[in-house]
N, C-alpha and C positions, 0 to 999 in steps of 0.2 A: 504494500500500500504506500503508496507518496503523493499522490494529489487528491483533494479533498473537495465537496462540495455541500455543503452545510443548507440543508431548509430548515426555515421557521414557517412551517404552517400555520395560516391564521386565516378567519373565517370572510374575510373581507383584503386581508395582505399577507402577504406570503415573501420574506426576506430569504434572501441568499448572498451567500460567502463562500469564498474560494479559499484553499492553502493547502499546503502540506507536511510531509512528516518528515521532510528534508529541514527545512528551514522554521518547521514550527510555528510559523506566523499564519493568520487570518484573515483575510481584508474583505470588506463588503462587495458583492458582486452585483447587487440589483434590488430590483422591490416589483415584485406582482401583484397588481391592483385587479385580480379577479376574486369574485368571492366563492369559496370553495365549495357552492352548492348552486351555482351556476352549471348548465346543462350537467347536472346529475353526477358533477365532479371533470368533464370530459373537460372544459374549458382552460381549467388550473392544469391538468396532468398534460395539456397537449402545451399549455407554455411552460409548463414545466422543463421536460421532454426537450422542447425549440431552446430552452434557456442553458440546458446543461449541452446540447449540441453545441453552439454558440461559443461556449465557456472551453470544454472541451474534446469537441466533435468528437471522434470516433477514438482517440487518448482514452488510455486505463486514467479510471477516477472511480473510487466510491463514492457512496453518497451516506453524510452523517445527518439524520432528521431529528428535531428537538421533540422529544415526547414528554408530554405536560403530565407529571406527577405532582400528586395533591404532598401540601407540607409535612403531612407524616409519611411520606415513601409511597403511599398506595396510588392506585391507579382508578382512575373515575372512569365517566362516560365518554366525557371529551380524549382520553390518552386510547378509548378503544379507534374512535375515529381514527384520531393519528394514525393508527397501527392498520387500518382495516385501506385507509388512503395511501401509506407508502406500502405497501404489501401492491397493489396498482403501479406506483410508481418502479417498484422494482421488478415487475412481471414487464412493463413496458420498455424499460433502460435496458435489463439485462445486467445492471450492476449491482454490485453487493452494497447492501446498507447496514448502517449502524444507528441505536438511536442513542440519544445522549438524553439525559436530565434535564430539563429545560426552566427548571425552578427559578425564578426571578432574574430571567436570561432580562427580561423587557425595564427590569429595575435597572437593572446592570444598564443597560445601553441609555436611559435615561441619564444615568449618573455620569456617562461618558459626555452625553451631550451639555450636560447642565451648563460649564460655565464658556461653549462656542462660542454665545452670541447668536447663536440661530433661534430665530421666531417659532410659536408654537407649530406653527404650521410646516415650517420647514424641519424642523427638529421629528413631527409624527411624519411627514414621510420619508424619512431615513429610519428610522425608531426600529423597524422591522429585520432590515437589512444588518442594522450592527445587533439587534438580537441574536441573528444569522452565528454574526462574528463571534460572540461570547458562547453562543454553543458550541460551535466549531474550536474556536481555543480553550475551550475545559476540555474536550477531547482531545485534542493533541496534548494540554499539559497532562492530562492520565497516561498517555501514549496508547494511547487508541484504544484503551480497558472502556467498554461498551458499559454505561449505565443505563438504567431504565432495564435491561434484558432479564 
């Protein structure tokens, strides 16, 4: 494994982040303004799919998904979606995934943005994409030990 692609699924935005295990860094790669129950999920996974092309066409990359775990470790309603959504995404890529713990990914990215200077409005749509980022770098800082599984 050495290049990475990090989703934040979210029900309206969907952030993503590139890096890997060579140099262990993260960077944000985009932000998907589909909401994830438009045409029945086909919408989000075919620019999913166009966005990881894109990033890195027909190149070995895994893909790392943030699955939303409730504050004591369990897993809700919303972490089945995740799972039931990239299990599609990975029948469609053909790439192996990992999901990562995604607990207070969206605080974190808040706290990164706080003291930019960026407007409220410019700060939520980026908000997503460095979610992206902070799940993607707790998994490479574990070295690629898979939480959530």
């Amino acid at each position: 494994m050495s290049r990475l692609i990090a989703i934040d699924l979210g029900d309206k935005r969907t952030g993503l982040a590139m890096g890997d295990t060579v140099t262990g860094i993260a960077s944000p790669a985009g932000l998907l303004k589909i909401p994830i129950d438009r045409q029945n999920g086909d919408a989000l996974l075919g620019a999913i799919v166009g966005a990881i092309d894109d990033l890195v066409g027909t190149g070995a990359a895994d893909l790392v998904v943030g699955l939303p775990v409730n504050m004591d470790g369990t897993e809700g309603p919303r972490a089945k979606i995740v799972r039931a959504f990239t299990a599609r995404i990975g029948e469609r890529t053909g790439r192996a995934v990992h999901f990562q713990d995604e607990r207070q990914s969206s605080m974190a990215a808040d706290a990164r943005m706080a003291q930019t200077g960026l407007t409220h409005k410019q700060k939520k749509a980026r908000r997503d994409a460095i979610a992206a980022v902070v799940i993607l770098q707790r998994f490479l800082d574990s070295g690629g030990i898979e939480d959530g599984e």
